[in-house]
C-alpha positions, 0 to 999 in steps of 0.5 A: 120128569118120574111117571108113575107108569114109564120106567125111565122118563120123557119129555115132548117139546113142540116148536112154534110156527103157527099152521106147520105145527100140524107137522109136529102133530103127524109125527107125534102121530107116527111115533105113538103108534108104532108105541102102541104096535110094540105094547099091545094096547090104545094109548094117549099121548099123557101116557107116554109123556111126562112133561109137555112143553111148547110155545106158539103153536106148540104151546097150544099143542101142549095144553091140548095134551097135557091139560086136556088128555087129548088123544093125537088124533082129536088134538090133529083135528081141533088143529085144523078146525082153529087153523081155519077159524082163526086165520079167517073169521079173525082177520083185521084187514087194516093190520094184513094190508100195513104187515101188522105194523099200524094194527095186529094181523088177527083178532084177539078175541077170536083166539080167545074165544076159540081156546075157551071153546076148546075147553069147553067142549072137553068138559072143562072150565075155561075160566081154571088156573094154568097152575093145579095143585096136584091133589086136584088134577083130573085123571087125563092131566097126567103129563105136565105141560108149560108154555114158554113165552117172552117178556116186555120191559120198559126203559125209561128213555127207549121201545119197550125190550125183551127179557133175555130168559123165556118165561115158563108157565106152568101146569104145575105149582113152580117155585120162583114168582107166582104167575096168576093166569087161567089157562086160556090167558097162557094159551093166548099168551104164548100165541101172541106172536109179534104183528099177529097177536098183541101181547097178553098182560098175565098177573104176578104176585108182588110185582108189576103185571107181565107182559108177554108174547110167544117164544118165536124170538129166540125160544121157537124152539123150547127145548133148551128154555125147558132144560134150563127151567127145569135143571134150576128149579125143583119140580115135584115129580120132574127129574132130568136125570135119566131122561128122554127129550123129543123134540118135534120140529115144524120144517127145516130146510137141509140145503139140499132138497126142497128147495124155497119155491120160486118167487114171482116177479112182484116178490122179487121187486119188493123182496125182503132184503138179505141182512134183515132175512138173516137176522130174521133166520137167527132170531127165529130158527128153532134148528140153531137151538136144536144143534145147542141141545145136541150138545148139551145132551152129548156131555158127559156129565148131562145123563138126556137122550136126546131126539129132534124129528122136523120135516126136510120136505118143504114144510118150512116154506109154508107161511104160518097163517097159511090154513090153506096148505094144512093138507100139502103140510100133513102129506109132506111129514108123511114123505118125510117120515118114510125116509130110512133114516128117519123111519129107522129112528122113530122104531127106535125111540119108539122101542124104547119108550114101550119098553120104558112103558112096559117096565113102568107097569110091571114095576106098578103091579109089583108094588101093588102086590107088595101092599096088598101082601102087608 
C-alpha cells in the first residue's frame, strides 16, 4: 500500500452494518483531525490512506473516499441524507411485513438511483468502471479502494450456496478474472445485504456472470478479506509490508456495559430463538474477524500495525435500517471516543501517521530537488 506522499503506508477498512456506519465515519472524523492538529494543514482522508476497503455500508463508505475524494464531513452528511432516502422512499411493505422472506425489504432502485446521484453531484459520471487504469485516474482518486461481497453458486440438486472467499472489487486493475462492473453496480452489489437488497449480477470475462451480495455473512468485517486479497496478489502500488490497518467498527458490545435494551412484552413472545441468534452472531459479528486480524498482525513474521476502533456505547443495538437513531448513533461514538483508553489511542495512531505524512513530504521535495539539480 506505497503512497507517494506517507512514508510508511496505511490502509482503512470500514465494517458493514447499514445506519451505524455513521459511527465508523465520527471516528474517521476524530482521527484525521487530530491528524490535521499535528501536521498543521486541512487534509482529506485520500491523503492519509492508501487503500480503502469496505463492504456494505462500509463499501459505500469507501467508494465515497477512495473513488470520489470526499472529505469526512460531506461523506458524514451525504450519509444521513441516504440513510433517510433509502430506508423510507425505498421501503416495499409486503418485503417489511413477511421480514424480507416472500419479497426484499427495500427498492433496488432507489439504491441505484441515489448511488448515481452521488456521483453525479460530484462531477462524475455514474456510468464509469469500478476499475481505472492508473494513467486516467483523477486527482482526488489518490486512495484505492475495494468492496467486498460474497458469491452465489448454483447446485444442481439444492439452494443456491455461497463461495467460501469474498469477492473484491477493485478500483485498481487486479490481477485474476476480470470483473466488468460501473462502479454504481459495485456500490449496489456490496449493499445487497440478504432480505434487504436482491443480489446484483456483475459481468465477468470468460465466465459465467457473478451473482453477489454484501459481505455481512462471515466478511462484515473486511480486514482479514482484504489481508489476504492483497498478500496473494500483486498490486501495483500496494505493499503489506511495513504497513498500517485501521479498522473501524460500527458497535460492539464488551459484556459489561450498555447492555441490550429491554424488550417488550410482544418481542419476548415471539423473540428469536437463542440457537438461531447464536448462529446469527457467528456468521455476522465483525469482532470475531478482528480477534483474527490481531493475531495475524501479532506474528512475527507478519511486519502490520494493527488498529480496530468500534463503539462499546450501545451503538450495536440500533438496527441497520433504523435512520431514526443516526443522532443517539453520532452522540454515543462521540462518548465512546472520550474514553481514556480510546482517546489515548487515537493520538497515538494519529501521531503516527502525521509524522508518517510529514516524512513522505520531505522525502517528496527532496527528489524534486534532486531532479530539478540534474
Amino acid at each position: 500500500m506505497a503512497s507517494p506522499q506517507n512514508a510508511a503506508s496505511t490502509g482503512g477498512g470500514s465494517d458493514g452494518g447499514g445506519v451505524r456506519g455513521l459511527s465508523s465515519l465520527v471516528i474517521l472524523r476524530s482521527l484525521l483531525g487530530q491528524v490535521q492538529a499535528v501536521v498543521g494543514v486541512p487534509l482529506n482522508p485520500h491523503d492519509i490512506f492508501d487503500l480503502v476497503v469496505g463492504t456494505s455500508t462500509g463499501g459505500l463508505i469507501a467508494l465515497m473516499i477512495g473513488k470520489l475524494g470526499m472529505t469526512v464531513d460531506e461523506c458524514i452528511e451525504q450519509y444521513k441524507r441516504l440513510s433517510g432516502v433509502i430506508f423510507v422512499d425505498g421501503r416495499h411493505l409486503r418485503g417489511r411485513m413477511t421480514l424480507g422472506l416472500l419479497k426484499e425489504r427495500y427498492s433496488e432502485g432507489v439504491l441505484c438511483r441515489e448511488i448515481e446521484e452521488l456521483f453525479r453531484r460530484k462531477g462524475r459520471n455514474p456510468a464509469e468502471t469500478m476499475a481505472t487504469s492508473v494513467k486516467l485516474l483523477p486527482e482526488t482518486e489518490r486512495a484505492h479502494s475495494a468492496v467486498v461481497c460474497r458469491e452465489y453458486i448454483d447446485t444442481p440438486n439444492g439452494p443456491p450456496r455461497l463461495k467460501p472467499e469474498a469477492v473484491l472489487l477493485c478500483s485498481h486493475p487486479c490481477p485474476g478474472p476480470r470483473i466488468r462492473c460501473t462502479v454504481c453496480r459495485a456500490g449496489r452489489a456490496t449493499s445487497a445485504a440478504p432480505s434487504y437488497f436482491p443480489p446484483q449480477m456483475i459481468q465477468r470475462d470468460g465466465q459465467k456472470d457473478a451473482r453477489l451480495i454484501d459481505g455481512g455473512l462471515q466478511f462484515s468485517n473486511p480486514s482479514v478479506a482484504a489481508w489476504y486479497h492483497y498478500r496473494r496478489r500483486t498490486h501495483k502500488g500496494l505493499e503489506w509490508e511495513g504497513s498500517r490497518l485501521i479498522s473501524l467498527g460500527t458497535g460492539r458490545y464488551d459484556g459489561e456495559s450498555y447492555h441490550p435494551p429491554q424488550r417488550t412484552r410482544l418481542k419476548r413472545l415471539i423473540h428469536m430463538p437463542s440457537a438461531i441468534t447464536l448462529m446469527r452472531d457467528a456468521t455476522t459479528d465483525p469482532n470475531n474477524t478482528a480477534t483474527h486480524m490481531e493475531e495475524i498482525a501479532g506474528l512475527s513474521s507478519v511486519n502490520i500495525e494493527y488498529h480496530r476502533f468500534s463503539a462499546t456505547t450501545g451503538v450495536c443495538w440500533i438496527k441497520m435500517d433504523d435512520y431514526k437513531s443516526l443522532e443517539f448513533i453520532e452522540r454515543r461514538t462521540d462518548e465512546y471516543l472520550r474514553f481514556p483508553d480510546v482517546s489515548r489511542e487515537i493520538t497515538e495512531c494519529a501521531e503516527s501517521i502525521a509524522q508518517d505524512y510529514i516524512e513522505g513530504l520531505n522525502r517528496s521535495a527532496g527528489e524534486l530537488g534532486n531532479g530539478e539539480a540534474t
